[in-house]
TIGUPA-528606 format. One line per field, with one value per residue: y, x, z of N, C-alpha, C in turn; residue in one letter; residue number from 1. Coordinates in steps of 0.2 Angstrom, whole numbers, padded with zeros to 4 digits, always signed. Layout:
% TIGUPA-528606
n_north: (Y | ...);
n_east: (X | ...);
n_up: (Z | ...);
ca_north: (Y | ...);
ca_east: (X | ...);
ca_up: (Z | ...);
c_north: (Y | ...);
c_east: (X | ...);
c_up: (Z | ...);
type: (A | ...);
seq: (NUM | ...);
END
This chain:
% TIGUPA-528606
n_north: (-0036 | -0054 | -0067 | -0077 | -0074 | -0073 | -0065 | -0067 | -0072 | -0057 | -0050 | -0057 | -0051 | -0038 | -0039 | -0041 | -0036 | -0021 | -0030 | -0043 | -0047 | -0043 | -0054 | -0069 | -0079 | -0076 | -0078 | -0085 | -0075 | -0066 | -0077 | -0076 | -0063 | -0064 | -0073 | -0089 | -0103 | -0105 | -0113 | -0111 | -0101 | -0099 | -0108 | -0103 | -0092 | -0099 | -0103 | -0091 | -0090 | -0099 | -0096 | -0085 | -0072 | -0068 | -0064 | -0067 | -0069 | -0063 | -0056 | -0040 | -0031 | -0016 | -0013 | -0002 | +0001 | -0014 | -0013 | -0013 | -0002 | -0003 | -0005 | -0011 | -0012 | -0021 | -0021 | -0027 | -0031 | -0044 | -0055 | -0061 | -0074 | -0083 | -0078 | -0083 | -0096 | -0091 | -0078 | -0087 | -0092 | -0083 | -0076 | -0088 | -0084 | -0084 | -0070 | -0064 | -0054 | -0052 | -0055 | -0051 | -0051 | -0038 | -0028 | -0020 | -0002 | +0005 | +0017 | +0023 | +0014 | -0002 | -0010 | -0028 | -0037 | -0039 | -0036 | -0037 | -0033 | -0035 | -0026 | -0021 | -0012 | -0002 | -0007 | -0019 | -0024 | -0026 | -0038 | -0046 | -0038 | -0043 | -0057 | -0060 | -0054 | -0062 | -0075 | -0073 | -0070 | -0071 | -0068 | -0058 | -0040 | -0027 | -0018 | -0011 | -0002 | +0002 | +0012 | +0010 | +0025 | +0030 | +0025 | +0018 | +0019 | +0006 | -0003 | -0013 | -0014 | -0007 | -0012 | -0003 | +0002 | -0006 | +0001 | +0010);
n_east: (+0104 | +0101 | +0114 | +0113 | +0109 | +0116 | +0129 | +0122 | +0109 | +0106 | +0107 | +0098 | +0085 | +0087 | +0084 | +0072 | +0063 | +0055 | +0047 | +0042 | +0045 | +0034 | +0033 | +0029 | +0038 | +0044 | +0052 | +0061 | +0065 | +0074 | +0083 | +0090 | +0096 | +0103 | +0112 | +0108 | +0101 | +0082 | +0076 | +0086 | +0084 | +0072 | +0072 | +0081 | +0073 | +0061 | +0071 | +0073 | +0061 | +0059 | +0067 | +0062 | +0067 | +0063 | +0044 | +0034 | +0028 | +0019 | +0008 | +0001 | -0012 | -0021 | -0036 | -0044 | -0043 | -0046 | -0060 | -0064 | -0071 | -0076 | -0068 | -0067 | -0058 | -0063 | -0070 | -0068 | -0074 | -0069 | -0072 | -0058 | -0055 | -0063 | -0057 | -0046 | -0050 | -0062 | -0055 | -0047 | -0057 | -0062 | -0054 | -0055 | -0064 | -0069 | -0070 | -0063 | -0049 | -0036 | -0035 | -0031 | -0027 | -0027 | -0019 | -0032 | -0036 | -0039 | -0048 | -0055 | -0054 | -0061 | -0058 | -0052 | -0051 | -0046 | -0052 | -0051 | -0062 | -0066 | -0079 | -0086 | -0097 | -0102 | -0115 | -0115 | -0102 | -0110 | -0117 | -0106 | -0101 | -0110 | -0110 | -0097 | -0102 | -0111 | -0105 | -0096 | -0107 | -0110 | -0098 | -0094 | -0096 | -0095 | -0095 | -0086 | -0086 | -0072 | -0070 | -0061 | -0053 | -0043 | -0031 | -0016 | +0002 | +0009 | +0021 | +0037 | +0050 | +0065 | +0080 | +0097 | +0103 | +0119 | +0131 | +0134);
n_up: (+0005 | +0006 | +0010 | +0005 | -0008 | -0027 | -0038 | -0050 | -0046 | -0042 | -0053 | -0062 | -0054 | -0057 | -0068 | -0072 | -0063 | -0065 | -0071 | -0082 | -0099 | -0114 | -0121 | -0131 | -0125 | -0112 | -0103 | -0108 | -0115 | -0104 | -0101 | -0112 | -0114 | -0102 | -0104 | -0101 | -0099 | -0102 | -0094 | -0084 | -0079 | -0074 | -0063 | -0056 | -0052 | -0045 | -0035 | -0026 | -0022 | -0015 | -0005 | -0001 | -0003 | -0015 | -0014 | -0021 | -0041 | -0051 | -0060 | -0062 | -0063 | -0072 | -0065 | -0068 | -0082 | -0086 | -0085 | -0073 | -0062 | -0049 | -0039 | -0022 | -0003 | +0006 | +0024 | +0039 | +0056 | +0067 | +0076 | +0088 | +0090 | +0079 | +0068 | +0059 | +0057 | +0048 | +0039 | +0030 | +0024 | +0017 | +0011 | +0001 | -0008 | -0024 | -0030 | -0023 | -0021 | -0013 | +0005 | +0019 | +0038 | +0051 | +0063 | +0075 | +0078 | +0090 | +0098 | +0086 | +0074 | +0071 | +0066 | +0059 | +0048 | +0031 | +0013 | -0002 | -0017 | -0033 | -0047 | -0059 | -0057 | -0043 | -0037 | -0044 | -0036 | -0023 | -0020 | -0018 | -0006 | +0001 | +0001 | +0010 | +0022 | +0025 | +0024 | +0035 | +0046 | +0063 | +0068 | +0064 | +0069 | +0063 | +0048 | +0033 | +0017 | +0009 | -0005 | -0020 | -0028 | -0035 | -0045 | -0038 | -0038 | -0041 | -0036 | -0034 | -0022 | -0030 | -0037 | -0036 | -0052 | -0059 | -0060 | -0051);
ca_north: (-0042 | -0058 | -0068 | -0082 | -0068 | -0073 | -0061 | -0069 | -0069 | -0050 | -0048 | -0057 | -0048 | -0030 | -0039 | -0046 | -0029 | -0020 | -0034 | -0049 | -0042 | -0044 | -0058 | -0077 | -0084 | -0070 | -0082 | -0085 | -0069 | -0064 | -0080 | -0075 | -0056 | -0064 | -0078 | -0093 | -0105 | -0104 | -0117 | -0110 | -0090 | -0102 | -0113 | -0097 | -0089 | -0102 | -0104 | -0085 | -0086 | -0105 | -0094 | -0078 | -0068 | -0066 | -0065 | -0069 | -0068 | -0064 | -0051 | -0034 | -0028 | -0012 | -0015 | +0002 | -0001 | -0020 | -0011 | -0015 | +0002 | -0003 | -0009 | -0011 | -0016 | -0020 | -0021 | -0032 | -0030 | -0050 | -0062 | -0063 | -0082 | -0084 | -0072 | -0087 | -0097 | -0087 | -0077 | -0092 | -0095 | -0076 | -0076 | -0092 | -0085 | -0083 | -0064 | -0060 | -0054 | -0053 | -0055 | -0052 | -0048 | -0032 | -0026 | -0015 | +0003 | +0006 | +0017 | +0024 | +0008 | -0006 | -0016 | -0033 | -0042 | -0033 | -0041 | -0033 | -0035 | -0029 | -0029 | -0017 | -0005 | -0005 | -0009 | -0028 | -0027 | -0026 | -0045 | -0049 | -0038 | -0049 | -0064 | -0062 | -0052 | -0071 | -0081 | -0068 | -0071 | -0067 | -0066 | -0049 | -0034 | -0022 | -0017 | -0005 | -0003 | +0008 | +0012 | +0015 | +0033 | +0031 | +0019 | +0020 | +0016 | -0004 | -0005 | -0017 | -0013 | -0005 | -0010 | +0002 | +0000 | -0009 | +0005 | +0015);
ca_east: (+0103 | +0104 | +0120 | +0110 | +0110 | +0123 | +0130 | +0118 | +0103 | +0105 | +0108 | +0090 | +0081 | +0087 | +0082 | +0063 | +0060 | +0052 | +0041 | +0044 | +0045 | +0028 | +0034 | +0026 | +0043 | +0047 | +0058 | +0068 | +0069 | +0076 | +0088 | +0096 | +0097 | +0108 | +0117 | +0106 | +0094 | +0074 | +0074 | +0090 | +0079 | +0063 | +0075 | +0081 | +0066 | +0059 | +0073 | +0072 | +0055 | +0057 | +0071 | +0058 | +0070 | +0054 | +0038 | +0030 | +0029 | +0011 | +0003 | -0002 | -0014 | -0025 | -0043 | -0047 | -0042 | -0049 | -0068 | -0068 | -0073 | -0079 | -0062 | -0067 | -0057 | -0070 | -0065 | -0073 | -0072 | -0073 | -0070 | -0052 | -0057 | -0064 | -0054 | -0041 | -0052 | -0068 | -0051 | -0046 | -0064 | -0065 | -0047 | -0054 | -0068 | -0067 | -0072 | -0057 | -0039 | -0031 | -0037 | -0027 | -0029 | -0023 | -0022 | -0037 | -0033 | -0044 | -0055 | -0055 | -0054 | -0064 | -0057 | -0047 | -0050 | -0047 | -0053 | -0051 | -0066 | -0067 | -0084 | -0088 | -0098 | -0105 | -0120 | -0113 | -0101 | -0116 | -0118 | -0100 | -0100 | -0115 | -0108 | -0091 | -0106 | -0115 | -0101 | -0094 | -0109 | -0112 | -0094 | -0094 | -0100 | -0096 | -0088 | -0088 | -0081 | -0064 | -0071 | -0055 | -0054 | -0039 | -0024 | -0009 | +0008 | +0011 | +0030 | +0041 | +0057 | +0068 | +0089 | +0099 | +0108 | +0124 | +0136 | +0133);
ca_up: (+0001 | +0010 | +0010 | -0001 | -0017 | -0028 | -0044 | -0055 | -0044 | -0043 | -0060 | -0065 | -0052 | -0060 | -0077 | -0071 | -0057 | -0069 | -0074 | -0087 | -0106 | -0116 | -0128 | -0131 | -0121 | -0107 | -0097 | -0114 | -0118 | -0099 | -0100 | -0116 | -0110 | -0097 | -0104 | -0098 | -0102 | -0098 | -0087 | -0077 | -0077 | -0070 | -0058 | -0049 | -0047 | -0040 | -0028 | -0022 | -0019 | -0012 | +0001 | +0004 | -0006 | -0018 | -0012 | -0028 | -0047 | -0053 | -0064 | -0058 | -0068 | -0070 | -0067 | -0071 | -0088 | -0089 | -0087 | -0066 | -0059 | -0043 | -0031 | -0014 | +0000 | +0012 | +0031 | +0046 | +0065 | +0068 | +0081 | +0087 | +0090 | +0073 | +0062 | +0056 | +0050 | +0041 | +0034 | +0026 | +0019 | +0013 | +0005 | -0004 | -0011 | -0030 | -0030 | -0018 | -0026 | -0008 | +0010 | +0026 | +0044 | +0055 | +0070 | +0075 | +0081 | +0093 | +0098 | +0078 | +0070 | +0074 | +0058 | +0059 | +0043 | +0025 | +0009 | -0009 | -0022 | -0039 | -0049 | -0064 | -0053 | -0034 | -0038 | -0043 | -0030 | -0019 | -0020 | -0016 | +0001 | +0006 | +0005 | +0013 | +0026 | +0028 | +0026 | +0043 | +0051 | +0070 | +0069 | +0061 | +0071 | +0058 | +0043 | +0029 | +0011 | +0006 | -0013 | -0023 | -0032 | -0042 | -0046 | -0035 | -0042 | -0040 | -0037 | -0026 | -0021 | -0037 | -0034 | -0042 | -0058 | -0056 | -0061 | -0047);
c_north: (-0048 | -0062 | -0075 | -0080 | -0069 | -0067 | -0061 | -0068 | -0062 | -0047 | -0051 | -0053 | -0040 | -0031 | -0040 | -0040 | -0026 | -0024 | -0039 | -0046 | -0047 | -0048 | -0065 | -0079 | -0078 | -0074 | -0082 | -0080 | -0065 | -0068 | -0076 | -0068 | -0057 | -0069 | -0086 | -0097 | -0102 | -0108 | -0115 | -0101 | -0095 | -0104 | -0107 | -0093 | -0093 | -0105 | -0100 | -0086 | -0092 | -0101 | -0087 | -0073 | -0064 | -0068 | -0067 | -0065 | -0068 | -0055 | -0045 | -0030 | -0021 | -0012 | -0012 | +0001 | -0009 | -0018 | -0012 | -0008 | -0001 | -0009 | -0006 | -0014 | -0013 | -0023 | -0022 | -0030 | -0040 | -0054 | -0062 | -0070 | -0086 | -0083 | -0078 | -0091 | -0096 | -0080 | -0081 | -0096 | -0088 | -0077 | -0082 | -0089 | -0081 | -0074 | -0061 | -0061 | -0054 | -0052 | -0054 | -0049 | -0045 | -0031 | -0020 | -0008 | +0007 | +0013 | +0017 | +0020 | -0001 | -0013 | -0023 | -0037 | -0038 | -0039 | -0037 | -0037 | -0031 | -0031 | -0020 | -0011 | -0007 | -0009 | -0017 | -0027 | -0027 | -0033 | -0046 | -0046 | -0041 | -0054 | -0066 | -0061 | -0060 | -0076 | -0080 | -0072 | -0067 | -0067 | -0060 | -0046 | -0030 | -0022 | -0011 | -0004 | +0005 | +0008 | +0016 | +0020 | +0033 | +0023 | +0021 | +0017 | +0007 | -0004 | -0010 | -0012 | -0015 | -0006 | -0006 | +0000 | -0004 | -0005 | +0010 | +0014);
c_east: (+0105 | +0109 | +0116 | +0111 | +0114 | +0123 | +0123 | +0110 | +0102 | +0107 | +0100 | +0085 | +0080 | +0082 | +0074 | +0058 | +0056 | +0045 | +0045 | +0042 | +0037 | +0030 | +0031 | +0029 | +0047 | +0052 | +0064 | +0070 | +0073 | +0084 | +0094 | +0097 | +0106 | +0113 | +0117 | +0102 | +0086 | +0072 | +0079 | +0085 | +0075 | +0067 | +0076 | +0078 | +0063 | +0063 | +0073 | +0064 | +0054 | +0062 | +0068 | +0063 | +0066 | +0050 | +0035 | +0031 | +0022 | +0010 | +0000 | -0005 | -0019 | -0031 | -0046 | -0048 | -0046 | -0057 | -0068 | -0067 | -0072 | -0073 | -0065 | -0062 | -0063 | -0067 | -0072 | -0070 | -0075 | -0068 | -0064 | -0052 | -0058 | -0062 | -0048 | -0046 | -0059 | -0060 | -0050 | -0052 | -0065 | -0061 | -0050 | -0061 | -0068 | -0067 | -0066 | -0049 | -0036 | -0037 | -0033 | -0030 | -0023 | -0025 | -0027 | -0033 | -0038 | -0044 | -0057 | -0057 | -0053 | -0061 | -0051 | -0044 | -0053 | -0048 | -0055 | -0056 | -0065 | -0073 | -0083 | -0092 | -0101 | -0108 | -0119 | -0108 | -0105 | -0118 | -0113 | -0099 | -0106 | -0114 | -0102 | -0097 | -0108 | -0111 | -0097 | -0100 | -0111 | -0105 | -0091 | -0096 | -0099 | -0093 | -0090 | -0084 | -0078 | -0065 | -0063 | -0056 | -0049 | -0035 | -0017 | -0005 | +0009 | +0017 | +0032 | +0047 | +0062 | +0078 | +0092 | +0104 | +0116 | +0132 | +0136 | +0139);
c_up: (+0005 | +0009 | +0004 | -0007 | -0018 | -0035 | -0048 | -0053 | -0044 | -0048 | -0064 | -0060 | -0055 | -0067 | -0079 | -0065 | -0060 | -0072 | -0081 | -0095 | -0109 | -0121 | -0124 | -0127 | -0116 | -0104 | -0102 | -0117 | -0110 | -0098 | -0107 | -0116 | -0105 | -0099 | -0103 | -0101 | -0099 | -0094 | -0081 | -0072 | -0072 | -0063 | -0053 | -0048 | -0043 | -0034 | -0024 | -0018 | -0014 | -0004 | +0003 | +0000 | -0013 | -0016 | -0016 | -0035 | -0047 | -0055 | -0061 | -0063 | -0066 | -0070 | -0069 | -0078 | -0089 | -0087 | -0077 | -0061 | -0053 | -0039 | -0025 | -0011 | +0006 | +0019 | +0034 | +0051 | +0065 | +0073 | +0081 | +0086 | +0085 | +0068 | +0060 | +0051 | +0045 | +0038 | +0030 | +0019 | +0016 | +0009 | -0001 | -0009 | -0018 | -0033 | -0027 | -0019 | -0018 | -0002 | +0016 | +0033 | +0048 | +0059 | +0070 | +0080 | +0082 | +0097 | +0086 | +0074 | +0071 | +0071 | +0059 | +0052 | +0036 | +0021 | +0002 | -0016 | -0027 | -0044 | -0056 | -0059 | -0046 | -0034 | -0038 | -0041 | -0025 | -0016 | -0016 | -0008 | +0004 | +0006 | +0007 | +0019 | +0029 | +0028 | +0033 | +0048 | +0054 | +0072 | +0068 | +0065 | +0068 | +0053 | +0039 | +0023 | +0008 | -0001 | -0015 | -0028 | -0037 | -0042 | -0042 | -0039 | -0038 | -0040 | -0033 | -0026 | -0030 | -0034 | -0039 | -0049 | -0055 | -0058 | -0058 | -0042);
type: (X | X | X | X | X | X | X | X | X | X | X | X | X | X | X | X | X | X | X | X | X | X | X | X | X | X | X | X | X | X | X | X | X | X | X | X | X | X | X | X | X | X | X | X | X | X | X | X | X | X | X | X | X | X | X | X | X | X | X | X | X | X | X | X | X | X | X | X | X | X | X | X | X | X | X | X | X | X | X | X | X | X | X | X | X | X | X | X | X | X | X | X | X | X | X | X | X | X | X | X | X | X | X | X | X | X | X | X | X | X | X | X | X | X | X | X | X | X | X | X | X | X | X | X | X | X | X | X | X | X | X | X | X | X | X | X | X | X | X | X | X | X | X | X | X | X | X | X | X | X | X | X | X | X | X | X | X | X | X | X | X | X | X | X);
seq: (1 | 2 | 3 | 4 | 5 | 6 | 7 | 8 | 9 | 10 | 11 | 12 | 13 | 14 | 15 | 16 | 17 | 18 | 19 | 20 | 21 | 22 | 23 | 24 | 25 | 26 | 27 | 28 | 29 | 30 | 31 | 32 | 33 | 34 | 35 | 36 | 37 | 38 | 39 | 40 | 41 | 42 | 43 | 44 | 45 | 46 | 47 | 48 | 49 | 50 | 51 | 52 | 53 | 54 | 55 | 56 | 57 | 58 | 59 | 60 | 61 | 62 | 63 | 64 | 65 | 66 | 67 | 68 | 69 | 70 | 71 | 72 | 73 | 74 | 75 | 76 | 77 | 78 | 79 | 80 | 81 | 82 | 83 | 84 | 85 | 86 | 87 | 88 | 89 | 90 | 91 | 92 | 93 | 94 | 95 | 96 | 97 | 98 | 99 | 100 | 101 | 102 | 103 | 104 | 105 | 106 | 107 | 108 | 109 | 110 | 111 | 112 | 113 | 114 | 115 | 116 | 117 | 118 | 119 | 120 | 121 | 122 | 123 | 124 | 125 | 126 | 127 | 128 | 129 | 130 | 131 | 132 | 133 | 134 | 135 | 136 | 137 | 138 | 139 | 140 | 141 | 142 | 143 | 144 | 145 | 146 | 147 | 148 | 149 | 150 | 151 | 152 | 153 | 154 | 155 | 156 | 157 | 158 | 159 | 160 | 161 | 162 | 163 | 164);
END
């Protein structure tokens, strides 16, 4: 843990790792868990994440369960030259939960730029891989879409109890 982590901060991360509790006022049920107010819970989260010590807070939901069959991560072979900014414009595009770009692992794996869709079934995600497709381009030379088949487990990083 990095030298920034004090007592308290790794005393709310234990309490928040698991996920924020399912009431009207989550942050006020976390602070008085701990002994704090809701505005000191909110403050020191946002200074972990303002120091990379959280990556983020947000919602992981299952989309199996909210009716969205059809996850795709769809994968491009595109433009090293290009590839910053038509990522930039896929990521923004309202259809698209996360976008990044990876190294290709060539000969096998022609792919540089990933981009996660999710629609009710293929069929309407069909639309959604054609127009990350035309907004690619002649930058695209290929791609191809990783239909998901189940639900992985969703976790970050679990620190262990503090009576260990």
């Amino acid at each position: 843990m990095p030298d920034s982590v004090d007592p308290l901060d790794l005393a709310l991360i234990r309490a928040t790792q698991a996920g924020l509790p399912l009431v009207p006022e989550p942050y006020a049920a976390v602070a008085a868990e701990l002994g704090l107010t809701e505005t000191e819970v909110m403050a020191r989260l946002a200074a972990m994440q303002a120091r990379g010590v959280l990556r983020r807070i947000a919602a992981v939901p299952n989309h199996y369960r909210l009716g969205w069959r059809a996850n795709g991560m769809t994968v491009w072979d595109v433009d090293d030259a290009r590839i910053d900014t038509l990522g930039a414009r896929v990521g923004a595009l309202p259809f698209v939960s996360h976008c990044y770009r990876r190294p290709r692992r060539l000969p096998h794996w022609p792919y540089n730029l990933f981009a996660m869709v999710h629609a009710r079934s293929r069929a309407d995600a069909a639309p959604q891989v054609a127009a990350i497709a035309a907004l690619l381009g002649d930058a695209c030379r290929a791609h191809d879409v990783l239909w998901s088949t189940r639900v992985l487990k969703k976790t970050g990083l679990r620190l262990p109890p503090t009576d260990r």
